[in-house]
C-alpha positions, -999 to 999 in steps of 0.1 A, spaced: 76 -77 -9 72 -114 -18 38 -125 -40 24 -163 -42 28 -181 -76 -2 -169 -95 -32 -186 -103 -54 -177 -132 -37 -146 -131 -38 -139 -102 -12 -137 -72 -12 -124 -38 15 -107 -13 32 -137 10 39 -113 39 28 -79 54 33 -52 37 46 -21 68 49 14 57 72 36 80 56 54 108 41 85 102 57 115 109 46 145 122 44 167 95 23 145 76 -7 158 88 -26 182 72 -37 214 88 -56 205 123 -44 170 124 -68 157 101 -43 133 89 -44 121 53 -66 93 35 -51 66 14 -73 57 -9 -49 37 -39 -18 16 -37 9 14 -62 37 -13 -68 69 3 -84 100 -10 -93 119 11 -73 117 25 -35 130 65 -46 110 67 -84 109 43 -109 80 29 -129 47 22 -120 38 -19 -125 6 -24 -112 -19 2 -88 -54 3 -82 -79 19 -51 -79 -5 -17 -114 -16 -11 -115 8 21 -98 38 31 -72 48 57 -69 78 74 -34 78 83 -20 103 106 12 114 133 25 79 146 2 57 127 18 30 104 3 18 71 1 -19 69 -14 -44 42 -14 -79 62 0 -111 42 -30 -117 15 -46 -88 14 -33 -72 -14 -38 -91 -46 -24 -87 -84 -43 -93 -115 -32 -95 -153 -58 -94 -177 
């Protein structure tokens, strides 16, 4: 994941962000699927610490098959 040089503290994500595709036990009970709510940028893919995370501005149910995607912009870093 590649980020823009930052402006006023500011910087956003150069490319689209893909999750892998969701898997079938992912659902919850009756297919509902699950609701992603907050994102998280870490410092490492298995663990590691937590460097920046807030809620997305809408919601995603995700469910079996679906893939998670942030497209190139859309997900922007702030230090205050």
């Amino acid at each position: 994941m590649n980020f823009d040089a930052a402006a006023s503290g500011s910087a956003a994500n150069t490319g689209n962000i893909t999750f892998n595709q969701a898997q079938a036990n992912y659902d919850t009970a009756g297919g509902a699927g699950n609701v992603v709510t907050h994102v998280a940028i870490m410092d490492n893919s298995t663990g590691g610490n937590v460097l920046f995370y807030g809620a997305l501005s809408v919601s995603k149910t995700v469910t079996t098959g679906d893939t998670f995607q942030i497209n190139a912009g859309a997900l922007t870093v702030s230090l205050a």
